[in-house]
C-alpha positions in Angstrom: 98.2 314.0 -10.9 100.6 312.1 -13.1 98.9 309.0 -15.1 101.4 306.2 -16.3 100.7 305.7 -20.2 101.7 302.5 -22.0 99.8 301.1 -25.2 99.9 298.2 -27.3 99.6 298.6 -31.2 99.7 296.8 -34.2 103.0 296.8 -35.1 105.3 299.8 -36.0 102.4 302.6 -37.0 100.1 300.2 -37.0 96.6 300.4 -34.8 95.9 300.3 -31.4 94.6 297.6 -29.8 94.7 298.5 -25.4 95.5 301.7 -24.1 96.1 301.8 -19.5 96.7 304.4 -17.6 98.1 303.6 -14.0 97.8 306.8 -11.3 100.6 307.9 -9.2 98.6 307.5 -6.3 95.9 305.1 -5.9 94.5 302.2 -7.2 92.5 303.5 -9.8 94.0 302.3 -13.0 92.6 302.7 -16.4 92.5 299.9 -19.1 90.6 299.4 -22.2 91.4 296.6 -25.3 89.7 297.7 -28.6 88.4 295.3 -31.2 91.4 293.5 -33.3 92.4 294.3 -37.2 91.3 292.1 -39.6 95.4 291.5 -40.2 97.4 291.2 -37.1 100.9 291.7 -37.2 102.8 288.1 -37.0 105.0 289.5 -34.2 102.2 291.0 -32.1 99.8 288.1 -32.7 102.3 285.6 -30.6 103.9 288.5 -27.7 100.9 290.9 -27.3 97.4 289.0 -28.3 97.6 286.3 -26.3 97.9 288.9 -22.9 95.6 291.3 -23.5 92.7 290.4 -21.6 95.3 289.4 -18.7 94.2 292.3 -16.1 91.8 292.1 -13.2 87.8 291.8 -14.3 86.9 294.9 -13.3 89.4 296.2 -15.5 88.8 294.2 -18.7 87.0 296.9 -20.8 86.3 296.2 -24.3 85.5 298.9 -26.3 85.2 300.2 -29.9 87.3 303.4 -30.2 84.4 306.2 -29.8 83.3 304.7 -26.6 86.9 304.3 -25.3 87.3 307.8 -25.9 84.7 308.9 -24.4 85.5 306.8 -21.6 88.8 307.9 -20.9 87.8 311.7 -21.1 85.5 310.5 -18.4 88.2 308.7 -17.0 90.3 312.1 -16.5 87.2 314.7 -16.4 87.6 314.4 -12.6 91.3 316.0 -12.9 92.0 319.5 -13.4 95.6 319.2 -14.0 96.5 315.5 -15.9 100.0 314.9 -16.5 100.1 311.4 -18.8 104.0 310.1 -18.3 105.1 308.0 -21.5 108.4 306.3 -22.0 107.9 305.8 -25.8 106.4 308.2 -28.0 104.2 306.1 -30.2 102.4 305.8 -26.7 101.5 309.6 -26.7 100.6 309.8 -30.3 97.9 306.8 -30.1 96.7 308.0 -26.8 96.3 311.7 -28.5 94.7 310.1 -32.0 92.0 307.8 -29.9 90.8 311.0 -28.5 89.6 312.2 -32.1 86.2 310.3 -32.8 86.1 312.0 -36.3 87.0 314.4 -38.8 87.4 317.6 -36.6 85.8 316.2 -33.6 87.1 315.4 -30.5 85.8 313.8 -27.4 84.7 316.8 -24.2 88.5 317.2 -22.9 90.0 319.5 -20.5 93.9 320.6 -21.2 96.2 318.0 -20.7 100.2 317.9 -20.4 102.1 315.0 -21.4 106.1 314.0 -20.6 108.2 312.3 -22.4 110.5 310.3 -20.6 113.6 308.5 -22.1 114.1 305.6 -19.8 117.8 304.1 -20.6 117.9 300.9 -18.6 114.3 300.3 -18.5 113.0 297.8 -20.3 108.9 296.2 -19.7 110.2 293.1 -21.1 112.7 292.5 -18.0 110.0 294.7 -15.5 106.8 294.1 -16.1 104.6 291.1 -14.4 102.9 290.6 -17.7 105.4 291.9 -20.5 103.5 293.3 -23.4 100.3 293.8 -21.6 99.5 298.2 -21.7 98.3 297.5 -18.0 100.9 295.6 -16.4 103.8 298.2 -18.6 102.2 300.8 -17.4 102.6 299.6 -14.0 106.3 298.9 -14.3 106.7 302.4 -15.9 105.3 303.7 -12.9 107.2 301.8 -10.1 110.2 302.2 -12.4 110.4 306.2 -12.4 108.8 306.7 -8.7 112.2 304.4 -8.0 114.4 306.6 -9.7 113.2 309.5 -7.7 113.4 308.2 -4.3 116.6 307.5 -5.2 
């Protein structure tokens, strides 16, 4: 199945702080806020802190980075075939490093394929319910390419 990836980070290279994945199908969505730097990016503390708790309860997972890990290869474990959709490659790369929980160790994953899609046009600021917030981007990712395919 193909997962909608957005993530929200500290700045350019800087660390992240939520990670959501939205489903094709379904409504079992994937969202998880790790613990804020020390030094927050002046930029990110006004447009991204303030919204990321902004998801549904039952969603709001706070998590230190080993546990989300291991949480998201739980998340996935039940797919044989994962296909994570990103339109922004920082995206991929953060999703990819929170899967390392230490020097050569990585958390129990099976293969996964990821797509890079350039998205000219698309913009979460303008599509997004909650712009900024990894859930709500991820969702507007998703609606924005199953759009362009119907189409």
């Amino acid at each position: 199945m193909r997962y909608f990836l957005d993530t929200e980070f500290n700045g350019f290279g800087g660390d992240l702080l939520s990670l959501a994945l939205v489903p094709e199908f379904g409504d079992q969505e994937y969202y998880v806020a790790l613990p804020l730097p020390d030094l927050i990016d002046p930029w990110v503390a006004t447009h991204v802190v303030p919204y990321l708790h902004n998801v549904p309860d039952a969603l709001d997972n706070r998590l230190d980075a080993v546990a989300a890990a291991h949480e998201l290869a739980a998340y996935l474990g039940a797919d044989r075939d994962p296909l994570i959709v990103a339109d922004w490659p920082e995206d991929i790369a953060l999703f990819c490093r929170l899967l390392l929980t230490g020097p050569a160790e990585i958390v129990d994953v099976g293969n996964i394929r990821f797509e890079f899609r350039r998205s000219p046009g698309f913009s979460t600021a303008r599509n997004s319910r909650v712009p900024h917030n990894a859930l709500h981007d991820a969702r507007a990712l998703r609606d924005f390419v199953l759009a362009g395919e119907e189409g």
